[in-house]
N, CA, C and O atoms as a Maestro MAE file, in Angstrom:
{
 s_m_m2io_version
 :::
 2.0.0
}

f_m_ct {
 s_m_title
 :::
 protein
 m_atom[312] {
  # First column is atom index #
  i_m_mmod_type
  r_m_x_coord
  r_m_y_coord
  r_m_z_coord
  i_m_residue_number
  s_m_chain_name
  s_m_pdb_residue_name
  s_m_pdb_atom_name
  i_m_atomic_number
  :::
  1 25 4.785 -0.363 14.367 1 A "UNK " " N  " 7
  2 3 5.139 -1.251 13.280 1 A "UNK " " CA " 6
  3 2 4.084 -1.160 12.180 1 A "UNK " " C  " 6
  4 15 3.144 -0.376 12.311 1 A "UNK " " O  " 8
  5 25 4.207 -1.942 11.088 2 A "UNK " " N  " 7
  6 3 3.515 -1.298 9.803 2 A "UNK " " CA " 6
  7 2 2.658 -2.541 9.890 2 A "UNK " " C  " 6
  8 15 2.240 -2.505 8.732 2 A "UNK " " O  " 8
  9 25 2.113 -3.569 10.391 3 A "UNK " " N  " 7
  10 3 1.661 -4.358 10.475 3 A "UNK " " CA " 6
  11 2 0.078 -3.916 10.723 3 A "UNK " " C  " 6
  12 15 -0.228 -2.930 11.392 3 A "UNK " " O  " 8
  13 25 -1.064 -4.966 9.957 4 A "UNK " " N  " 7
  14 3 -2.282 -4.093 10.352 4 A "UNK " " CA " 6
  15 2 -2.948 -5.688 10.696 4 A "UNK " " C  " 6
  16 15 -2.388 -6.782 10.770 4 A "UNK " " O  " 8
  17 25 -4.176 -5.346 10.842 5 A "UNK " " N  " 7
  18 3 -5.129 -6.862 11.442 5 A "UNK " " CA " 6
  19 2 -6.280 -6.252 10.242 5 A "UNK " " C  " 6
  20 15 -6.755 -5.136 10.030 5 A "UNK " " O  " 8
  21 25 -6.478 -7.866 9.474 6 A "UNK " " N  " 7
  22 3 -7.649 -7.455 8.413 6 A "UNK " " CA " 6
  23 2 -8.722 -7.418 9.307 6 A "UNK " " C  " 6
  24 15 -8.560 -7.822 10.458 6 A "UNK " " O  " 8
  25 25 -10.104 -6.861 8.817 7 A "UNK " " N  " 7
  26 3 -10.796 -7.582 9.048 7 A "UNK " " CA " 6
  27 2 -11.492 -6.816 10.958 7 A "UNK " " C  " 6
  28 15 -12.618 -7.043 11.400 7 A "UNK " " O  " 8
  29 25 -10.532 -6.061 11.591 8 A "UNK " " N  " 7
  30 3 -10.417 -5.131 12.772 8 A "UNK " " CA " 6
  31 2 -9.918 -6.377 13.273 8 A "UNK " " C  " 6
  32 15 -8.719 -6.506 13.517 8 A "UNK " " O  " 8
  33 25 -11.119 -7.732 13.526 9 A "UNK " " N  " 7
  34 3 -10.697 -8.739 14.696 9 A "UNK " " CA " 6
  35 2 -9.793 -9.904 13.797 9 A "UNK " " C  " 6
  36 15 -9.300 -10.787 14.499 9 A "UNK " " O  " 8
  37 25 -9.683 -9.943 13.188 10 A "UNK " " N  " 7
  38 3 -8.854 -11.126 12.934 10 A "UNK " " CA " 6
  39 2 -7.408 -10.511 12.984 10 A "UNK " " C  " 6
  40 15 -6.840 -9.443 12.758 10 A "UNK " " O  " 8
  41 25 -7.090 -11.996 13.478 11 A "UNK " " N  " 7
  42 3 -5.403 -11.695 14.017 11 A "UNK " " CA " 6
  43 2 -3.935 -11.984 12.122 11 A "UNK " " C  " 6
  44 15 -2.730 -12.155 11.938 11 A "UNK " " O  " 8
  45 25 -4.545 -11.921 11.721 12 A "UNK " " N  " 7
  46 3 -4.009 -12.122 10.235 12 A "UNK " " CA " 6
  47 2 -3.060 -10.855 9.932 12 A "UNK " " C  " 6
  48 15 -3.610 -10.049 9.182 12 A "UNK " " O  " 8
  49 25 -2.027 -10.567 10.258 13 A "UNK " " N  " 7
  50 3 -1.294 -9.372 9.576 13 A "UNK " " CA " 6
  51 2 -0.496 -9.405 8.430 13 A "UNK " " C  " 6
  52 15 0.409 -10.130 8.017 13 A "UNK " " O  " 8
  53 25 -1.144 -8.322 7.998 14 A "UNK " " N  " 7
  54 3 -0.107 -8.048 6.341 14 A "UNK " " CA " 6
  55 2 1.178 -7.077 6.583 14 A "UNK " " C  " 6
  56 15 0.872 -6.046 7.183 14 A "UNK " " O  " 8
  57 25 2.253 -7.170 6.314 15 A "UNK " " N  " 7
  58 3 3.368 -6.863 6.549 15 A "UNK " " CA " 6
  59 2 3.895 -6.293 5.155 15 A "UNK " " C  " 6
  60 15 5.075 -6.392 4.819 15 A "UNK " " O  " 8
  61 25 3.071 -5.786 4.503 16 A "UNK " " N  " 7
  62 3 3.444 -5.160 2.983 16 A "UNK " " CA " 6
  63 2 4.680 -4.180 3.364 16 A "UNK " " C  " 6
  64 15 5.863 -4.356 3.075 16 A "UNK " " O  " 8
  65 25 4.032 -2.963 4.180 17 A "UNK " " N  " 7
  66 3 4.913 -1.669 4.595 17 A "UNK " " CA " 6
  67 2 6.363 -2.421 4.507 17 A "UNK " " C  " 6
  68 15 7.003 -2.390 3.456 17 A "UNK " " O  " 8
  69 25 6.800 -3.033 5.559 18 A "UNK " " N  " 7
  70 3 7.812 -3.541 5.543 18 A "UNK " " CA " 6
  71 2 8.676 -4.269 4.322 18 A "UNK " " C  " 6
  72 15 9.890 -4.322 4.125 18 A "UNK " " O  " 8
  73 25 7.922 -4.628 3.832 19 A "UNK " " N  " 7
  74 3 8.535 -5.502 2.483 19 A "UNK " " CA " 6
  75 2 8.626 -4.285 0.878 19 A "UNK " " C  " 6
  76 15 9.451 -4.288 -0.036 19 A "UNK " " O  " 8
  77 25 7.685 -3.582 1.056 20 A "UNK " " N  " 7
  78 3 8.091 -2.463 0.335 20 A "UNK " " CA " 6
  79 2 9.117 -1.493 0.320 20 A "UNK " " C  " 6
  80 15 9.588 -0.993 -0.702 20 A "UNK " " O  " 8
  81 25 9.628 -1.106 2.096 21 A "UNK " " N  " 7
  82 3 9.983 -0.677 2.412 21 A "UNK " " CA " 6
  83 2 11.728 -1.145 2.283 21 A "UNK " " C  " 6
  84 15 12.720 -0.460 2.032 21 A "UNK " " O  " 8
  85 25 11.625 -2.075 2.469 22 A "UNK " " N  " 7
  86 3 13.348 -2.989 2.419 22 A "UNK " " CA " 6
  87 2 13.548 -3.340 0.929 22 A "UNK " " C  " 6
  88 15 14.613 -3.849 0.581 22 A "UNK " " O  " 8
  89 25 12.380 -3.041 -0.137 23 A "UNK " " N  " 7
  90 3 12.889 -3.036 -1.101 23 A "UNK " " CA " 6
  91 2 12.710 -1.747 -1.971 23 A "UNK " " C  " 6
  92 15 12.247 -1.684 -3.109 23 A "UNK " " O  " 8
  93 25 13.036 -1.042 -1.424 24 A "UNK " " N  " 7
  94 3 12.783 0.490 -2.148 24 A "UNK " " CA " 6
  95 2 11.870 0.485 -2.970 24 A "UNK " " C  " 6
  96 15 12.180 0.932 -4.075 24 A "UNK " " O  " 8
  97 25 10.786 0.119 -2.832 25 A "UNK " " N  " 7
  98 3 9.592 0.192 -3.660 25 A "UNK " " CA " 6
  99 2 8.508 0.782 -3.109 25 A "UNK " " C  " 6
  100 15 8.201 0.848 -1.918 25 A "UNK " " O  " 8
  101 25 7.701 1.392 -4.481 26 A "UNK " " N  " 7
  102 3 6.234 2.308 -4.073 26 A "UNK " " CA " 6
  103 2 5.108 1.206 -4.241 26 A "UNK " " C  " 6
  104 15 5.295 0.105 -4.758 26 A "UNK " " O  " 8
  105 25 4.075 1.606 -3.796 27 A "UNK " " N  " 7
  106 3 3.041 1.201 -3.638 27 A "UNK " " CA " 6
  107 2 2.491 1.422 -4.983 27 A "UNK " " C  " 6
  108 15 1.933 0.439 -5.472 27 A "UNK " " O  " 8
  109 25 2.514 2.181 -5.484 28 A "UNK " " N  " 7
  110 3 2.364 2.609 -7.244 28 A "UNK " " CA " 6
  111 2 2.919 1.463 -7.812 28 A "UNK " " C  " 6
  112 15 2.331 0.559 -8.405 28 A "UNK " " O  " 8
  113 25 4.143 1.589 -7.568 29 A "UNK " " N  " 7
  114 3 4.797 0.299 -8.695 29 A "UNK " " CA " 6
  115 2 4.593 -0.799 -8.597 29 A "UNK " " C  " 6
  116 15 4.473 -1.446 -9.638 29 A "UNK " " O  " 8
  117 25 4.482 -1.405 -7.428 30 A "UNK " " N  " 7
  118 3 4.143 -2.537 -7.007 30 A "UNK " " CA " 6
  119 2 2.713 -3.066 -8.335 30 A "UNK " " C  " 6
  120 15 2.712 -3.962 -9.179 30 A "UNK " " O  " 8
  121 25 1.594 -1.958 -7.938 31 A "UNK " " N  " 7
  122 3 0.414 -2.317 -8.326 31 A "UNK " " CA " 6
  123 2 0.897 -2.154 -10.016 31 A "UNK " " C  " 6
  124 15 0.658 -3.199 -10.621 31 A "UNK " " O  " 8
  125 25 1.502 -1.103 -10.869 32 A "UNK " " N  " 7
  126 3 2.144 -1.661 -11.846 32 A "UNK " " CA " 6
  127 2 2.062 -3.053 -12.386 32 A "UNK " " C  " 6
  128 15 1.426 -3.555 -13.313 32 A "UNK " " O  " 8
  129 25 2.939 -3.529 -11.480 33 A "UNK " " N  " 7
  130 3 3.704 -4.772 -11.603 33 A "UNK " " CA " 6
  131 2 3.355 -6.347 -11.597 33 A "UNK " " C  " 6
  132 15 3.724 -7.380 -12.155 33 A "UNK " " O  " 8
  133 25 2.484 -5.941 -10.694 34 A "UNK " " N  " 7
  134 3 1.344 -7.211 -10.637 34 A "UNK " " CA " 6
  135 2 -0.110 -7.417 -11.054 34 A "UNK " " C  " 6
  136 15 -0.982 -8.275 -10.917 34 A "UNK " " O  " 8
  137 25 0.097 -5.783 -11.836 35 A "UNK " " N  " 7
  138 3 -1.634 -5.334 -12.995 35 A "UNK " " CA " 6
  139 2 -3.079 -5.687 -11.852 35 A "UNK " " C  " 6
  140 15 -4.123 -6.338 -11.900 35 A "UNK " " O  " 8
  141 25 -2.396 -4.857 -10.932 36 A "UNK " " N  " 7
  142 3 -3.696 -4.863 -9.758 36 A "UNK " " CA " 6
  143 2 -3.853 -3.561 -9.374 36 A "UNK " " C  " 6
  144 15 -2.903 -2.783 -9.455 36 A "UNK " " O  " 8
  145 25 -5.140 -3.145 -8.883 37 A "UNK " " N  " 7
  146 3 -5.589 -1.282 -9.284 37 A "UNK " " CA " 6
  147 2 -4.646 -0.633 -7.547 37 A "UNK " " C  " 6
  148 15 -4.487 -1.309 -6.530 37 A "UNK " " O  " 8
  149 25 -4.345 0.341 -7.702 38 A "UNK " " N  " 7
  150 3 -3.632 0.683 -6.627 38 A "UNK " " CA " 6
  151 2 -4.866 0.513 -5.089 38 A "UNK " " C  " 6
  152 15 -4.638 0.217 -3.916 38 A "UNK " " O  " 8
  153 25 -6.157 0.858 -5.816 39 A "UNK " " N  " 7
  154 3 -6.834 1.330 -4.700 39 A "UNK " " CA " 6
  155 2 -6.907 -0.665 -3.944 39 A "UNK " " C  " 6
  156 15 -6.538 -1.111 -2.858 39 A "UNK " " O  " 8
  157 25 -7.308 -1.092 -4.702 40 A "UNK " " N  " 7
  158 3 -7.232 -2.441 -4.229 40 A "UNK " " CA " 6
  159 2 -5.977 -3.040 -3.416 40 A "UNK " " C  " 6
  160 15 -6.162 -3.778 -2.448 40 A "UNK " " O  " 8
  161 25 -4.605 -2.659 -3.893 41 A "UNK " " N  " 7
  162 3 -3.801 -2.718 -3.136 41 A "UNK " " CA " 6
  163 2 -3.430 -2.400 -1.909 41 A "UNK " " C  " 6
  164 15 -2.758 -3.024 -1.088 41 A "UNK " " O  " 8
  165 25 -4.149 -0.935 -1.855 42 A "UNK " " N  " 7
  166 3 -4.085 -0.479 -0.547 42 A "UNK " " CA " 6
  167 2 -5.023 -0.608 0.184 42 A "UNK " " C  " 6
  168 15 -5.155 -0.072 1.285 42 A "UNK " " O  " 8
  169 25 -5.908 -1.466 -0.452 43 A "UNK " " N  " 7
  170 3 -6.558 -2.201 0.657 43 A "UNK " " CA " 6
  171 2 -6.141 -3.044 1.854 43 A "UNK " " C  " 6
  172 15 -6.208 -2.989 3.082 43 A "UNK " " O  " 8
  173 25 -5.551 -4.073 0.642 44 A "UNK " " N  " 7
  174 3 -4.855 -4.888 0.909 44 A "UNK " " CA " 6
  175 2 -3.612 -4.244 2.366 44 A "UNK " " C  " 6
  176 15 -3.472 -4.855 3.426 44 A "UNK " " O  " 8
  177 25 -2.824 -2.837 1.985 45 A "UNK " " N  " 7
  178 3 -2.025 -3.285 2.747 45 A "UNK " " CA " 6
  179 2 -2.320 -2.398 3.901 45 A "UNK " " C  " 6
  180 15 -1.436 -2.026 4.673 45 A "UNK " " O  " 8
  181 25 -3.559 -2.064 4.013 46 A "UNK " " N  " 7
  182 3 -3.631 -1.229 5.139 46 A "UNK " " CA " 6
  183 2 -4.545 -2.225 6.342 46 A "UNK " " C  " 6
  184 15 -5.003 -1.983 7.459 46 A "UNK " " O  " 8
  185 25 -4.525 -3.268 5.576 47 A "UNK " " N  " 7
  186 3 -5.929 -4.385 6.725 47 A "UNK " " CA " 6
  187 2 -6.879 -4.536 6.469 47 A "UNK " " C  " 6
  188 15 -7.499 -5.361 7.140 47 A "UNK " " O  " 8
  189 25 -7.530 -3.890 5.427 48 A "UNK " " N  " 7
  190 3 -9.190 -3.949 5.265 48 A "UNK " " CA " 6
  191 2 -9.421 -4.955 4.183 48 A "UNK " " C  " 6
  192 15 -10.549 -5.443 4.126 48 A "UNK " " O  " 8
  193 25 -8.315 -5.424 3.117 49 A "UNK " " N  " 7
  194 3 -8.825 -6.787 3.057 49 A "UNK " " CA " 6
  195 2 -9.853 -8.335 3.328 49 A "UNK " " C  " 6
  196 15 -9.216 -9.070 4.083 49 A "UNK " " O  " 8
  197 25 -10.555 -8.666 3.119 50 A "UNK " " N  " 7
  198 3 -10.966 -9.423 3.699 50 A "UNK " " CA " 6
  199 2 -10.730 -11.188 3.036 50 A "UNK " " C  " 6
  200 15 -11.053 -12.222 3.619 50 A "UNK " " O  " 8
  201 25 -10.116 -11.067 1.755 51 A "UNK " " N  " 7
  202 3 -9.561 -12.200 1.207 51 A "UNK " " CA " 6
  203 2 -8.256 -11.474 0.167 51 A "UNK " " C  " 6
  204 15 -7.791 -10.355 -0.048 51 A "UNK " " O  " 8
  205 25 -8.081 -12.616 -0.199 52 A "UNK " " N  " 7
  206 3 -6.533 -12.367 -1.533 52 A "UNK " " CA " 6
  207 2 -6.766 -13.412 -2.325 52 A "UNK " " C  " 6
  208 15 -6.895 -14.442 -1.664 52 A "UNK " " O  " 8
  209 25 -6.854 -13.539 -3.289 53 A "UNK " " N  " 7
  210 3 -6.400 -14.582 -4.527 53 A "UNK " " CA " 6
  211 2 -5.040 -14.958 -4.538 53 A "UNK " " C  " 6
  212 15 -4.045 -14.234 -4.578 53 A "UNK " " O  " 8
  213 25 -5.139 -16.299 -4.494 54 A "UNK " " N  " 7
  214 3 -3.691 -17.042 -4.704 54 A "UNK " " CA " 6
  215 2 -2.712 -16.024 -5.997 54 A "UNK " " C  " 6
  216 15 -1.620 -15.461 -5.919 54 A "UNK " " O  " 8
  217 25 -3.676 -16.145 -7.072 55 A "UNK " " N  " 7
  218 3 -2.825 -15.244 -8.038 55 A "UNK " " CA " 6
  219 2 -2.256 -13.974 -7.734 55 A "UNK " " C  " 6
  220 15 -1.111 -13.662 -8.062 55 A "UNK " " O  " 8
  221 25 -3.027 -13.252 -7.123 56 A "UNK " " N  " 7
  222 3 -2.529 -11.296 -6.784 56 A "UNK " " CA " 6
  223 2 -1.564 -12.183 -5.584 56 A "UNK " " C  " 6
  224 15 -0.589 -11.451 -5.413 56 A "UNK " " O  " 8
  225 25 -1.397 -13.445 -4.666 57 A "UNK " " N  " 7
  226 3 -0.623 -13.221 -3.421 57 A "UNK " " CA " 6
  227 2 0.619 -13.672 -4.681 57 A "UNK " " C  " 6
  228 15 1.489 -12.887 -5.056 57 A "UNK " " O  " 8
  229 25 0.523 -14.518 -4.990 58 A "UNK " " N  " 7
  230 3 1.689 -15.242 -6.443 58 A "UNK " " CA " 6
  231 2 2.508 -14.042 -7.058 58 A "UNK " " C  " 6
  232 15 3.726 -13.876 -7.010 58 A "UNK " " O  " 8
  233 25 1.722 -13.390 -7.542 59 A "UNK " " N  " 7
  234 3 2.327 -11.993 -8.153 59 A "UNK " " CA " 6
  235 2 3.286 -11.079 -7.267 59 A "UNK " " C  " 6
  236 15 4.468 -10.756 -7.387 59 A "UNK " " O  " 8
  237 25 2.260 -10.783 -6.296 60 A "UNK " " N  " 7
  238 3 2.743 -9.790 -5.463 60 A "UNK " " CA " 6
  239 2 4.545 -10.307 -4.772 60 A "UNK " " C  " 6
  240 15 5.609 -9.706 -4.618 60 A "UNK " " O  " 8
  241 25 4.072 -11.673 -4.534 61 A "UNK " " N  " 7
  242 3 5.693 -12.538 -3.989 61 A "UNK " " CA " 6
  243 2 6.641 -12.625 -5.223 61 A "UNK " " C  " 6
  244 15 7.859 -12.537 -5.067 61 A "UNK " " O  " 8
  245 25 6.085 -12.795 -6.433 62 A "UNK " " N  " 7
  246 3 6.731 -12.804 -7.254 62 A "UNK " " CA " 6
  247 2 7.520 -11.431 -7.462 62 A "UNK " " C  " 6
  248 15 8.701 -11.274 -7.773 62 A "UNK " " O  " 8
  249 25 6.737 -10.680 -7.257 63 A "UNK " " N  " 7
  250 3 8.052 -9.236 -7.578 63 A "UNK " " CA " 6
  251 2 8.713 -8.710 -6.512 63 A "UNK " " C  " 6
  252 15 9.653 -7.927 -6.641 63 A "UNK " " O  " 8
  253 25 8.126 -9.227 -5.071 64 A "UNK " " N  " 7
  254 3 8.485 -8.553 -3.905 64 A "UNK " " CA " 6
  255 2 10.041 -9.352 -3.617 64 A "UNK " " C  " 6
  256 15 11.038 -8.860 -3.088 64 A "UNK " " O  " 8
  257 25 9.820 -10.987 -4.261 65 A "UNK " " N  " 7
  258 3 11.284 -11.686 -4.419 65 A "UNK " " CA " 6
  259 2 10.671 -12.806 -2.590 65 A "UNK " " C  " 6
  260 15 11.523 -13.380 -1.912 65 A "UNK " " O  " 8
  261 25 9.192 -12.830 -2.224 66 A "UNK " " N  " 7
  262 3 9.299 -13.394 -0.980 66 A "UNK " " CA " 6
  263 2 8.337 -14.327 -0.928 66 A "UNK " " C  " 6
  264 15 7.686 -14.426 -1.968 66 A "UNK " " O  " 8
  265 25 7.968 -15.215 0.163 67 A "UNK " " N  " 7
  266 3 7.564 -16.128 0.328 67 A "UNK " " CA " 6
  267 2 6.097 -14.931 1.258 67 A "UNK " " C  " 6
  268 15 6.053 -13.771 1.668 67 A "UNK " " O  " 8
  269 25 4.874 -16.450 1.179 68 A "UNK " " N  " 7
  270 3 3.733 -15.597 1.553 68 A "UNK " " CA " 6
  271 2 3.429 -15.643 2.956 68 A "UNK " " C  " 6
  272 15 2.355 -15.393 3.504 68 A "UNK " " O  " 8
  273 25 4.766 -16.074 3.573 69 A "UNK " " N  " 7
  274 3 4.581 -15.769 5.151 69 A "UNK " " CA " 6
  275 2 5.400 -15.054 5.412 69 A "UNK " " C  " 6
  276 15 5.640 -14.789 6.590 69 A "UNK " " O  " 8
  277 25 6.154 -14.464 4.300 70 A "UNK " " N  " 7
  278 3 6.783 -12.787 4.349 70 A "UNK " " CA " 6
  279 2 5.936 -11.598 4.355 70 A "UNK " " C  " 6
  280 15 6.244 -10.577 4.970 70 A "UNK " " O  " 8
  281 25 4.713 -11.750 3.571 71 A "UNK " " N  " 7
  282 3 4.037 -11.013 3.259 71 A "UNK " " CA " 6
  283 2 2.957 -10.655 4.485 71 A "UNK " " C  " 6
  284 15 2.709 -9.516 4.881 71 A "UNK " " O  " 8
  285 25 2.205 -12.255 5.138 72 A "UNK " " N  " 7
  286 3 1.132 -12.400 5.759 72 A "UNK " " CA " 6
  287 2 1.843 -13.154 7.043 72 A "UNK " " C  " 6
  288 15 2.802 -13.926 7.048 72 A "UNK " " O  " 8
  289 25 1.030 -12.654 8.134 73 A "UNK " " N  " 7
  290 3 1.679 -13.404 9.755 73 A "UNK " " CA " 6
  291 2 0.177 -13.785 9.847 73 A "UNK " " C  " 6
  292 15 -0.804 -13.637 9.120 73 A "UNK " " O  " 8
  293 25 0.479 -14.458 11.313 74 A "UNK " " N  " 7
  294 3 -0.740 -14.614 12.369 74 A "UNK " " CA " 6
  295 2 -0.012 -14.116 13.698 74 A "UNK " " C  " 6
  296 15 1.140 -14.400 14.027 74 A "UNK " " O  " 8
  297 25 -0.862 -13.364 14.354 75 A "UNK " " N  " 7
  298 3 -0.666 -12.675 15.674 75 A "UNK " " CA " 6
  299 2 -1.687 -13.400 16.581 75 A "UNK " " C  " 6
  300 15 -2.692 -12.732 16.824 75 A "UNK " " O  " 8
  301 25 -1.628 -14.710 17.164 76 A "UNK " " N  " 7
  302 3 -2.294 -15.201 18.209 76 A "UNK " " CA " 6
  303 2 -2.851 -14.472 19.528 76 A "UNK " " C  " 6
  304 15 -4.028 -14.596 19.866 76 A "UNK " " O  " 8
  305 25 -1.856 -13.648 20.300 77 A "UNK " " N  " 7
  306 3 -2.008 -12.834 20.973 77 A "UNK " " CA " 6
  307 2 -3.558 -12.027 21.371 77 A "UNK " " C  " 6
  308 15 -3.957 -11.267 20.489 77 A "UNK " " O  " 8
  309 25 -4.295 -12.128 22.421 78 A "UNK " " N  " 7
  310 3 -5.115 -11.463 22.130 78 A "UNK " " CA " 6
  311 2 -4.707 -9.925 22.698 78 A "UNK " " C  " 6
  312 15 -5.465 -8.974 22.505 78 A "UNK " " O  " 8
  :::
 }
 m_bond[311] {
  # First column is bond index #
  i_m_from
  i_m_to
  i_m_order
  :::
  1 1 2 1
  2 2 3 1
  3 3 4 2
  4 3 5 1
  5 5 6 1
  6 6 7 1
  7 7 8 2
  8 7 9 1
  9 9 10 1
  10 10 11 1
  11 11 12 2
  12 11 13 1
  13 13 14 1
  14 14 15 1
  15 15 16 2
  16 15 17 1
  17 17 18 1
  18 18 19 1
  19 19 20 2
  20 19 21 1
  21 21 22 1
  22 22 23 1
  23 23 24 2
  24 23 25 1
  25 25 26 1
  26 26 27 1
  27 27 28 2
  28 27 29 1
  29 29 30 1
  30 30 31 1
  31 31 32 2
  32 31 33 1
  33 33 34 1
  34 34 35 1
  35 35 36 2
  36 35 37 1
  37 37 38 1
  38 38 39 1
  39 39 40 2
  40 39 41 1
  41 41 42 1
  42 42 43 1
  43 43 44 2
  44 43 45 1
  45 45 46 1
  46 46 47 1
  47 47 48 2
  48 47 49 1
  49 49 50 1
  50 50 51 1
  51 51 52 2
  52 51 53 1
  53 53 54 1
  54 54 55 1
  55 55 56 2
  56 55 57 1
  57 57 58 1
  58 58 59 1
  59 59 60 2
  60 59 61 1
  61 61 62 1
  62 62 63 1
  63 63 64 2
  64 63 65 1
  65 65 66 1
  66 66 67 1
  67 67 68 2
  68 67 69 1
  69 69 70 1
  70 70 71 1
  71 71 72 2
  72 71 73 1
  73 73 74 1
  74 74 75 1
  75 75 76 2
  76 75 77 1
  77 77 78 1
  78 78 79 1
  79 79 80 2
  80 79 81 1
  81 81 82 1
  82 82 83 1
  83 83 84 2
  84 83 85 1
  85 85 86 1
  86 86 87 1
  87 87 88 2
  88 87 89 1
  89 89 90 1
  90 90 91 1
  91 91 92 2
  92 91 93 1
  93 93 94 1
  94 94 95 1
  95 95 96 2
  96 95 97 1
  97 97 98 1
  98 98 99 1
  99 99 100 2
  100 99 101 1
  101 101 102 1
  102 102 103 1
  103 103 104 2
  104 103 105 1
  105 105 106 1
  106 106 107 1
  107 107 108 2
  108 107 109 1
  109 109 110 1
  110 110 111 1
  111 111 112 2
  112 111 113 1
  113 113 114 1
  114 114 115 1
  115 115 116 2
  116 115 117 1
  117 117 118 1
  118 118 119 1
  119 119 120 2
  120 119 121 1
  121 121 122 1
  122 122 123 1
  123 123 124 2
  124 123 125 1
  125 125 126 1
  126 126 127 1
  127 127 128 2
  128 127 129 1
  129 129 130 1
  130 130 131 1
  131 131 132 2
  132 131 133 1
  133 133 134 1
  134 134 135 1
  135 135 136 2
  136 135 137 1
  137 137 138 1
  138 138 139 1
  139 139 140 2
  140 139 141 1
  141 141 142 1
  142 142 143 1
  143 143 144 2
  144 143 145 1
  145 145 146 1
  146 146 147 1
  147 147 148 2
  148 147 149 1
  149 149 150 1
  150 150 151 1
  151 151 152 2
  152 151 153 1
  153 153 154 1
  154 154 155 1
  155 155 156 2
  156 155 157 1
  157 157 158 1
  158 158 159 1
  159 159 160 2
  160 159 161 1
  161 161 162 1
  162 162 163 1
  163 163 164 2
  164 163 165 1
  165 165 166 1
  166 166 167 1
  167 167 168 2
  168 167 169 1
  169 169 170 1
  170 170 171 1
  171 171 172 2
  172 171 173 1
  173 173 174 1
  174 174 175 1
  175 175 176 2
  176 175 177 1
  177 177 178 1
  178 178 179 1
  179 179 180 2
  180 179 181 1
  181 181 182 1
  182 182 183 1
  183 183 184 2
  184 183 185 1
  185 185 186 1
  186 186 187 1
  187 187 188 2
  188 187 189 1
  189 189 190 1
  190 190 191 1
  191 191 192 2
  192 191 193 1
  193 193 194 1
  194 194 195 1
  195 195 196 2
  196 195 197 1
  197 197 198 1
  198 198 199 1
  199 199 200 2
  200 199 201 1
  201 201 202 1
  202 202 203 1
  203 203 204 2
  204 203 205 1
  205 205 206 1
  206 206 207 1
  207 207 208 2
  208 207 209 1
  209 209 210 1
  210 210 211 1
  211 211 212 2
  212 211 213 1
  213 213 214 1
  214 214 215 1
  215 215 216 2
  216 215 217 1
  217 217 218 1
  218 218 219 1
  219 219 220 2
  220 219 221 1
  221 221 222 1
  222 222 223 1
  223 223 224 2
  224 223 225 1
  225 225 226 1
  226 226 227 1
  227 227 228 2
  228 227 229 1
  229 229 230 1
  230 230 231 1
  231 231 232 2
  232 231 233 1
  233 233 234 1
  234 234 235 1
  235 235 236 2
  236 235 237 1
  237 237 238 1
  238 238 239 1
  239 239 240 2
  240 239 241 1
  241 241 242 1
  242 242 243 1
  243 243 244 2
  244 243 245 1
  245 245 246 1
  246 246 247 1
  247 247 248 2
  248 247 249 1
  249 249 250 1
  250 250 251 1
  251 251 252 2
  252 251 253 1
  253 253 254 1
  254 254 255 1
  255 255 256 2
  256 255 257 1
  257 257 258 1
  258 258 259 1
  259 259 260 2
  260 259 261 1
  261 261 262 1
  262 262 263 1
  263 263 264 2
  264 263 265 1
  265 265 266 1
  266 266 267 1
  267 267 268 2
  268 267 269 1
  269 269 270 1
  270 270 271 1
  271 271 272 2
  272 271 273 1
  273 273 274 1
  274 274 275 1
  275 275 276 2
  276 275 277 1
  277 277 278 1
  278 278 279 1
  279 279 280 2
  280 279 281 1
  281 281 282 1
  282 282 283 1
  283 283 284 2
  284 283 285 1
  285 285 286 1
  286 286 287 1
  287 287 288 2
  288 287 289 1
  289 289 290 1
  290 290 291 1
  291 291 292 2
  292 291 293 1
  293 293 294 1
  294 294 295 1
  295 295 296 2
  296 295 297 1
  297 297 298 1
  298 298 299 1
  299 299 300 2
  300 299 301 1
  301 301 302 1
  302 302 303 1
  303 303 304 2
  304 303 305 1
  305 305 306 1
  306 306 307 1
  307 307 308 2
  308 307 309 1
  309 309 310 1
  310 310 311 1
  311 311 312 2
  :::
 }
}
């Protein structure tokens, strides 16, 4: 699954792949779209993140069309 854990140990997953993916969208455009640098994005969606700004998560939901527990889970599970 496209799901990653920021951070190695934290259980926080970003679920971008997926949401890009169901909306025929690039990772290019995305960052376009929400005037955020690609490399930062793919930070973001590969796990190595270690925070997000309300605004880039605002944006990013804003064009993705989703809510930010579309975007972000928690995996309790150890």
């Amino acid at each position: 699954m496209a799901d990653r854990e920021i951070d190695g140990g934290s259980r926080i997953v970003v679920k971008l792949d997926d949401l890009l993916y169901a909306r025929r969208m690039t990772l290019t455009e995305l960052a376009e779209r929400v005037d955020i640098t690609l490399a930062n994005l793919s930070i973001l969606k590969t796990g190595k993140a270690k925070a997000i700004r309300f605004s880039t998560l605002e944006a990013i939901c804003r064009e993705l069309q989703c809510q930010p527990g579309d975007l972000l889970g928690y995996n309790g599970e150890e």
